[in-house]
DOGUVO-708002 format. One record per residue (C-alpha): residue in one letter; chain; x, y, z. Coordinates in Angstrom, 1 decimal, m for minus. Layout:
resn	chain	east	north	up
a	A	X	Y	Z $
...
//
This chain:
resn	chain	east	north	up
x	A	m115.6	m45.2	m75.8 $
x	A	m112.3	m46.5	m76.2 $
x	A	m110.6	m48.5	m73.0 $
x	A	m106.4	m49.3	m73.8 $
x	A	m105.0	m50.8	m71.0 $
x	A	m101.2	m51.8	m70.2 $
x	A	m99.2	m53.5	m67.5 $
x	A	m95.9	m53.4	m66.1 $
x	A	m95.4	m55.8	m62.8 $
x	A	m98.1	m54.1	m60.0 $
x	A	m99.3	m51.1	m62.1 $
x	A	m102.0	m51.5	m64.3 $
x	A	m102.9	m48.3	m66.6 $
x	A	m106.3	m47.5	m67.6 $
x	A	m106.6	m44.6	m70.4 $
x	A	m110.1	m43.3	m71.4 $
x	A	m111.0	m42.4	m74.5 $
x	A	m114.5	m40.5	m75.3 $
x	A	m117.8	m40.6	m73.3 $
x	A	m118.0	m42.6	m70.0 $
x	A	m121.8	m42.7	m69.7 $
x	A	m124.5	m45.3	m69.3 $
x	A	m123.7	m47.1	m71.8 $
x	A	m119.8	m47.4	m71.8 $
x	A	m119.7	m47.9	m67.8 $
x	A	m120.0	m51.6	m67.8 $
x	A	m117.7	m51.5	m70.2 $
x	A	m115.3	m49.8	m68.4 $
x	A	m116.5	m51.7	m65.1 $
x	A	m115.5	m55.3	m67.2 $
x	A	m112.2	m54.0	m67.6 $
x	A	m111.2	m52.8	m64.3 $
x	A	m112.7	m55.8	m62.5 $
x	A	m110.6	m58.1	m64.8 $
x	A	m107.7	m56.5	m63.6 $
x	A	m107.5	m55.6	m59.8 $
x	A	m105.3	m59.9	m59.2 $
x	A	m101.6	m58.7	m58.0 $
x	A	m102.3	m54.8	m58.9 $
x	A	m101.0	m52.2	m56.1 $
x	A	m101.0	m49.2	m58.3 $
x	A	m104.3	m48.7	m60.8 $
x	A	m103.5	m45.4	m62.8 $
x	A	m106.8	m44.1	m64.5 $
x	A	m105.5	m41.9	m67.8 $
x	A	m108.5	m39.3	m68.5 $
x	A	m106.3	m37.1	m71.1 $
x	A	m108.5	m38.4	m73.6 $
x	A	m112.2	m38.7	m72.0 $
x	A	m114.6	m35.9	m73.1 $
x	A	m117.5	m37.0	m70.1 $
x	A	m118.3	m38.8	m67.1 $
x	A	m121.7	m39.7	m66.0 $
x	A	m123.0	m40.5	m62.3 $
x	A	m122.4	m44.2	m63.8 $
x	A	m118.9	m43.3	m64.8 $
x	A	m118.6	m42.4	m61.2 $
x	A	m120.1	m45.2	m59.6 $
x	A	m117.3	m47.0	m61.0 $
x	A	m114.6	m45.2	m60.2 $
x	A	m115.5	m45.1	m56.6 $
x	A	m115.6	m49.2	m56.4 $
x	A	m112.2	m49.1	m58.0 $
x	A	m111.2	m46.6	m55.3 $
x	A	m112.4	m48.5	m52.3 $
x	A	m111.1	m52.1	m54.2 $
x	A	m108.1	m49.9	m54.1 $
x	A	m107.6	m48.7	m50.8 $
x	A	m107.5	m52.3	m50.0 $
x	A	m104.5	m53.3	m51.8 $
x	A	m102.5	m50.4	m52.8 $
x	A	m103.7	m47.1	m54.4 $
x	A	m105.7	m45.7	m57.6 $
x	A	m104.7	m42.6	m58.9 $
x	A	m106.7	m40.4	m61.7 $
x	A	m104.6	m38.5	m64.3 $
x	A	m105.2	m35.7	m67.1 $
x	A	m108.1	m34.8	m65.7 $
x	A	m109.3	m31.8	m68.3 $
x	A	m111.4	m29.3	m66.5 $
x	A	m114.5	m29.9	m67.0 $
x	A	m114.3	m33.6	m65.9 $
x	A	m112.5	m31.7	m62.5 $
x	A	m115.3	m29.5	m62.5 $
x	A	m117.7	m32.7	m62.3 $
x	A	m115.3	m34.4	m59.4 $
x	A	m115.3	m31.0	m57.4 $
x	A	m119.6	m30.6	m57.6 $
x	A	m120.0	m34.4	m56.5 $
x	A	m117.8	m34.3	m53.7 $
x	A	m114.6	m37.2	m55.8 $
x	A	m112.5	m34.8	m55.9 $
x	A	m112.0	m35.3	m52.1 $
x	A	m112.3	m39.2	m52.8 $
x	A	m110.0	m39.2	m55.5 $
x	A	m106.3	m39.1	m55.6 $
x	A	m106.3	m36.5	m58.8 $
x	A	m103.2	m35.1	m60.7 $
x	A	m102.5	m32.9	m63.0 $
//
């Protein structure tokens, strides 16, 4: 998997490339953690991520409530099978999801 991040002031972007699974969570886990200091708007780019495992989603969810403390997490390009996966594990009501 490939992580690119970018920062402009409070927002802090995320984009996803490839297979968030198992093995890429901590990964992925190591670079949200690193930067939640002075964020109020994490942005989560999924146009290019192909699949998220129950590990990819335990990480999203504490980014979410890390979130809700400071300012808000939003998920974007979302393909539809990863919105099919949010919808059958319940995120999509977690989630602040756009298209």
């Amino acid at each position: 998997m490939e992580i690119k991040t970018s920062k402009a002031g409070s927002e802090l972007v995320i984009a996803l490339e490839g297979r968030l699974d198992t093995i890429t969570a901590p990964q992925f886990e190591a670079e949200v953690n690193k930067g939640f200091d002075g964020i109020t708007s994490l942005i989560i780019d999924m146009k290019k991520l192909d699949y998220i495992s129950s590990a990819g989603l335990r990480v999203l969810l504490k980014a979410q409530k890390i979130m809700a403390k400071q300012g808000s997490m939003t998920v974007k390009n979302v393909s539809q099978e990863l919105k099919d996966i949010f919808e059958v594990t319940g995120f999509n009501d977690i989630l602040n999801i756009e298209e």
